[in-house]
Each structure stands twice: as structure tokens, then as C-alpha cells.
Legacy VTK file of the C-alpha trace (Angstrom):
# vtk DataFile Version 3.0
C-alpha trace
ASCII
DATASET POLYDATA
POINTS 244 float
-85.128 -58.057 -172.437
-84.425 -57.702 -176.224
-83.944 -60.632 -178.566
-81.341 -59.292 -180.924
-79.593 -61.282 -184.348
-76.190 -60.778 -184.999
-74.973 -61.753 -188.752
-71.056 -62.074 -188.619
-69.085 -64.231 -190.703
-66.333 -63.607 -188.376
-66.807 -67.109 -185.760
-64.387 -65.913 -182.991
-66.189 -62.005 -183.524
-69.670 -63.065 -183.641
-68.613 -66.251 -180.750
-67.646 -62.927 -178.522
-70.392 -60.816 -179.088
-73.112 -63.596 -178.108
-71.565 -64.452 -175.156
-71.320 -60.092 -174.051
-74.800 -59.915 -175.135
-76.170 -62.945 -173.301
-74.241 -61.388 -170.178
-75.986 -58.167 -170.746
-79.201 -59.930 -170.598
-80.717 -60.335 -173.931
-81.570 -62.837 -176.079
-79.275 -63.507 -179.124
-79.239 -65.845 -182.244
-76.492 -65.984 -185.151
-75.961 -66.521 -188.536
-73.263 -65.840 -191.053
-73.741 -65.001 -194.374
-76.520 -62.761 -195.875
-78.554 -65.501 -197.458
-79.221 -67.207 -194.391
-79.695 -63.524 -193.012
-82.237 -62.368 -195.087
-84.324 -65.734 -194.663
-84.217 -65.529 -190.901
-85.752 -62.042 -191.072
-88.176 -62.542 -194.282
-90.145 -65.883 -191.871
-93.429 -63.015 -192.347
-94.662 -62.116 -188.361
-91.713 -64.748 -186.651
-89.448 -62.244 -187.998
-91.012 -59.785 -185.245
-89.262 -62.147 -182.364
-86.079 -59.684 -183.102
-85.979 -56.395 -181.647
-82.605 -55.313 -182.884
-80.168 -56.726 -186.050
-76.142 -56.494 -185.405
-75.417 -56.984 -189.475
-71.785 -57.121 -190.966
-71.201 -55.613 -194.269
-68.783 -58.175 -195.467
-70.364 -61.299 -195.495
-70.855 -64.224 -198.023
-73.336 -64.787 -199.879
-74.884 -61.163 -199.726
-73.145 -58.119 -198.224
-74.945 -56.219 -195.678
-75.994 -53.444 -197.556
-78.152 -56.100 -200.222
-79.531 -57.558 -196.750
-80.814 -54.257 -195.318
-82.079 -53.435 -198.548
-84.201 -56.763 -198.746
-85.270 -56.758 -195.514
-86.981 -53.236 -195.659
-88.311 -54.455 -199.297
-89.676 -57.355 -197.627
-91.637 -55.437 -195.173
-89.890 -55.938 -191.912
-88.740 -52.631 -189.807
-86.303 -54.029 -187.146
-83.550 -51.599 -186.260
-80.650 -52.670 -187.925
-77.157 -51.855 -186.272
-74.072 -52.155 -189.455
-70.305 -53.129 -188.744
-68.470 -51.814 -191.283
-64.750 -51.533 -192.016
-65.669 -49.045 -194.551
-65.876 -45.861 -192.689
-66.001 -43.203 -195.096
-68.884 -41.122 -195.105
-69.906 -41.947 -198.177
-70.053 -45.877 -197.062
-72.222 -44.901 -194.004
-74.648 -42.715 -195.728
-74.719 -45.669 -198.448
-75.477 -48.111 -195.505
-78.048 -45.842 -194.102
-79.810 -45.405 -197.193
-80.488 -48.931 -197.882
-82.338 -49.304 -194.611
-79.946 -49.395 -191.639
-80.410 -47.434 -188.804
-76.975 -47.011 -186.962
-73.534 -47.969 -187.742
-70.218 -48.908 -186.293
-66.473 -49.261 -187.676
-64.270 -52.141 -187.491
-62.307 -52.718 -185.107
-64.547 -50.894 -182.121
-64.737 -51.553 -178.119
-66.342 -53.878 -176.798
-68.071 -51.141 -174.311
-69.012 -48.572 -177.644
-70.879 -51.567 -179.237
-73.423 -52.267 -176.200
-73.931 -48.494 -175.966
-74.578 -48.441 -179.323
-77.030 -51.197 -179.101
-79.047 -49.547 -175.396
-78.778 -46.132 -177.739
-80.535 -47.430 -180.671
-83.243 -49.602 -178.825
-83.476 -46.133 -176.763
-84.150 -44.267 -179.669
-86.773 -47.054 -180.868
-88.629 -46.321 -177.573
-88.839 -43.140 -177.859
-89.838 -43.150 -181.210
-93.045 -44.708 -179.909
-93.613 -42.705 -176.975
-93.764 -42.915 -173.537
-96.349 -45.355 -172.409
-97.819 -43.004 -170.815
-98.134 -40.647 -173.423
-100.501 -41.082 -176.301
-98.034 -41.431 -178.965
-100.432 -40.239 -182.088
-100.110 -37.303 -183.534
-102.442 -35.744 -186.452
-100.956 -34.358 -189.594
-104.117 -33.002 -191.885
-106.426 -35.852 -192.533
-103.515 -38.336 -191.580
-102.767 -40.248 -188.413
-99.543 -40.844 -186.958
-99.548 -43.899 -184.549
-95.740 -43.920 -183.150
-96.145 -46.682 -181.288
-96.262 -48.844 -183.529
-94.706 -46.947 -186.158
-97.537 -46.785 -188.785
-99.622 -43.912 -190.734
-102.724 -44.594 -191.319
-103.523 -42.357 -194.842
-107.053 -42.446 -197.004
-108.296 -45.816 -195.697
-104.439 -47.097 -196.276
-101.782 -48.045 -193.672
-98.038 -47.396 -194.083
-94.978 -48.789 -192.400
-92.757 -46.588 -191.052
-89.107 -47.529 -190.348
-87.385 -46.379 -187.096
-85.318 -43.603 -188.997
-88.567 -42.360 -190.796
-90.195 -42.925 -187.112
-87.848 -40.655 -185.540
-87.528 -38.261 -188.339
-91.437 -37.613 -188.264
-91.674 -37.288 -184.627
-88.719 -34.778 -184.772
-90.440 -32.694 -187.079
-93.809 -33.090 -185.347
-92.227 -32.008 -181.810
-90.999 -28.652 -183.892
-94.203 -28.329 -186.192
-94.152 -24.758 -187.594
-90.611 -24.337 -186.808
-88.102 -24.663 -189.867
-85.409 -27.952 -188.909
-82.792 -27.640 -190.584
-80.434 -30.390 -192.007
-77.937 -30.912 -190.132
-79.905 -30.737 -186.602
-81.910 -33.859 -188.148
-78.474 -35.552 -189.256
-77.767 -35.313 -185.592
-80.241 -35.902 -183.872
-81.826 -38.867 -185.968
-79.445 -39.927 -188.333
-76.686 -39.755 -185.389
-73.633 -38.333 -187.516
-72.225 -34.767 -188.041
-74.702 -32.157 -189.030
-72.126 -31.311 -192.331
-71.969 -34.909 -193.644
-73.155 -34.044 -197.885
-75.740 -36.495 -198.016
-79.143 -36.158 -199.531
-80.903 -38.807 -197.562
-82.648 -36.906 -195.648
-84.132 -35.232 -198.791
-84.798 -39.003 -199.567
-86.737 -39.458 -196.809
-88.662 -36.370 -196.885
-89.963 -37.489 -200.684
-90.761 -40.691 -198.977
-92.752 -39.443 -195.935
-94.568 -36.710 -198.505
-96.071 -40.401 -199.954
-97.952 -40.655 -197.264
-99.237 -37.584 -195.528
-99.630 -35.405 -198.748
-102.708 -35.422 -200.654
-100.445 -35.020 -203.754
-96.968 -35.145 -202.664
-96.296 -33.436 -206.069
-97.592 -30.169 -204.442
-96.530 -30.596 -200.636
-98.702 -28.623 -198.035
-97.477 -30.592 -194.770
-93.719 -30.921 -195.503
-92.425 -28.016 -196.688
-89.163 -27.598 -197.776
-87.229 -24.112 -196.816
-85.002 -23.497 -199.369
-80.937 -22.968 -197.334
-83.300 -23.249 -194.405
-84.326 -27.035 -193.855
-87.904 -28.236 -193.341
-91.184 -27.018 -191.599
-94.136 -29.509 -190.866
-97.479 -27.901 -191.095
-99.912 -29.466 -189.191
-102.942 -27.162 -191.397
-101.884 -25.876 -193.962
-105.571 -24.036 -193.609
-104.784 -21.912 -190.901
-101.121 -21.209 -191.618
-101.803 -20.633 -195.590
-97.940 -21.635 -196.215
-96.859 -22.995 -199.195
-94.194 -25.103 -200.383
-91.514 -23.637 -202.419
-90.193 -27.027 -202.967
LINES 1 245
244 0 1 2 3 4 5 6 7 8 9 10 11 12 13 14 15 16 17 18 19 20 21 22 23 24 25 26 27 28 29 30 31 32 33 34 35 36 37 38 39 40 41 42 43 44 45 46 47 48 49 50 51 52 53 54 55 56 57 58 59 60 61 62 63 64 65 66 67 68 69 70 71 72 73 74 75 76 77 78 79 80 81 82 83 84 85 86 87 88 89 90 91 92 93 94 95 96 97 98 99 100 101 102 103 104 105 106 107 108 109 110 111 112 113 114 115 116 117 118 119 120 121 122 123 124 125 126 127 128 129 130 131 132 133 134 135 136 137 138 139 140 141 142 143 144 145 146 147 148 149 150 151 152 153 154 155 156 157 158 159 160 161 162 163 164 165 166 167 168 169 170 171 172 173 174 175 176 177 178 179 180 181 182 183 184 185 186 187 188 189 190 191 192 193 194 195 196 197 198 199 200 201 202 203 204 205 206 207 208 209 210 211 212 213 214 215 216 217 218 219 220 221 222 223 224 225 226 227 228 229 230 231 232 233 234 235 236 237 238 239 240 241 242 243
């Protein structure tokens, strides 16, 4: 079963959660503020012993948002679940930007917070594939290993977070098909497919890094203009180009 961290200042909130987890069958440590956060999850490979991070934004120290942001900088990937009393969009997409990879609103049920918690270690499985699947996928001269979320570029290996994870395998599933916006807000960023965000444009420049020979002049990741995205697997054979 998972091993998961929760970081709530909150003694009574984080006292309750443990004890639901624990009956739900996983593993759970806690800390409460964002220092002691961010040092529990920057201990290099120990920091792999966590499968899944319940993080509060309000928290001494270090808010959530400056923890999610230093653990990504600091190299580790866990899927991070954020509490938030702030639930304007704009405060989500903030939250999601900086590295997390759900999010919940204060005060929630009991019952929405452990599916929220299956969902999102669901959505880190499939991410990596079925077992039985292979779980690689070839974009140009670039490997894709889902799995265990890395591309492997010109001799050079990249770390892939779960959103970029899911975001990739989204638009590998539909390669030569345009995706548009808000189908990837739904279906990977989990919130409504209007939400005015340009995070996913964020992450497209980000993923361009690493498959595109020069991301200045994309041939994989093309950008439809109104339209969305289309992945080209070879660019070769199709002869698209990006008007991006």
C-alpha cells in the first residue's frame, strides 16, 4: 500500500486524517510547517519512500505553494495533493503551476479526500502503464519511458512530473489528432475545460525542451492555432509544420 506525507499545521486536521488513512491501509507520516516539509522530501533517493504528498497551503514557515515549488526544483516528482481555502481559480491554477498535481478546498468530506487521494495515485498508474503493457512510446529520435516517468533525449535523461506524465501520454494516445485545451484541462489537469489558464501552454514549452531538436522551431508539438495541440510522431512522413 502507499506511504503518503501529509503537511498540516492544523493538529486535530492532520491527527484525523492519519488515523482515516492508516484505516484505509497506507502508510502515513506528518509534519507541520513547510520547512520541515521541504527537508523531509529534499533527503535525495529516501525522499522516494513517499508515493503521494497531502500539502496545506497555509502553513508556517513556508506556504505550500513555496514547498511544491522547491520540491520540483529539487528534483523530486511525488504527486502532490493541495488543501487550500483559497478556491478561486486563479489560486488553483497558481497551485498547479508551481508543481502540484491535484487540489482540494477547505472544509471538504472526509469521503471526497480519500477519493481524491485513490484518483490521483490512479492517475499515477496509469501514467506508467499497465504492467503489462510496454509503457514506451517513441517521439522522433526521443524515448518516452512512462513507467518511470523519464525521456531519454540526445544521450540526456529528463524527469517528467506526473502532470507532464499524463499530459504526454494524452497527447501520444491521440498523436496526429489536434487536443484541444480544455479536453487536456479535463482530463489531466482535472478542472473545467473553460478555466483561462495558460499552464498548459506552460507545459507544452516545457515538454518542447525535451523532444524538439530546437524547441524554437517545434516539429513534434505543434500548436493549432483556436484548435489546441497535435503530436507528430514524424514529422517526415506527415511534413506538418508548426505555426506556433
Amino acid at each position: 500500500m502507499a506511504r503518503l506525507l501529509i503537511v498540516e499545521d492544523e493538529k486535530n486536521l492532520a491527527k484525523g486524517m492519519k488515523f482515516n488513512f492508516e484505516l484505509e491501509g497506507y502508510e502515513v507520516d506528518v509534519v507541520g510547517d513547510g520547512v520541515d516539509a521541504v527537508a523531509r522530501l529534499a533527503q535525495g533517493a529516501s525522499s522516494e519512500r513517499y508515493d503521494l504528498v497531502v500539502l496545506d497551503v497555509m502553513l508556517p514557515g513556508m506556504d505550500g505553494f513555496a514547498v511544491a515549488d522547491s520540491t520540483r526544483q529539487a528534483g523530486n516528482y511525488v504527486p502532490i495533493l493541495m488543501l487550500t481555502a483559497k478556491s478561486l481559480p486563479s489560486d488553483v491554477v497558481h497551485g498547479l503551476e508551481v508543481g502540484a498535481d491535484d487540489y482540494l478546498a477547505k472544509p471538504f468530506d472526509l469521503p471526497v479526500l480519500l477519493a481524491r487521494v485513490k484518483g490521483l495515485l490512479r492517475r499515477r498508474d496509469w501514467a506508467r502503464g499497465d504492467p503489462s503493457e510496454l509503457a514506451e512510446a517513441r517521439i522522433g529520435q526521443t524515448r518516452v519511458d512512462f513507467r518511470n516517468f523519464q525521456i531519454v533525449s540526445a544521450g540526456q535523461v529528463f524527469q517528467l512530473t506526473l502532470l507532464e506524465a499524463m499530459l504526454l501520454k494524452l497527447l501520444v494516445h491521440n498523436a496526429g489528432r489536434v487536443v484541444s485545451k480544455a479536453e487536456i484541462l479535463e482530463k489531466v489537469w482535472n478542472v473545467s475545460g473553460d478555466t483561462q489558464t495558460r499552464a498548459v501552454d506552460n507545459f507544452i514549452v516545457r515538454l518542447r525542451k525535451y523532444v524538439e531538436p530546437d524547441p524554437r522551431f517545434p516539429r513534434h508539438l505543434l500548436t493549432i492555432r483556436g484548435a489546441g495541440y497535435r503530436l507528430v510522431i514524424d514529422p517526415e512522413v506527415s511534413g506538418e509544420v508548426s505555426d506556433a
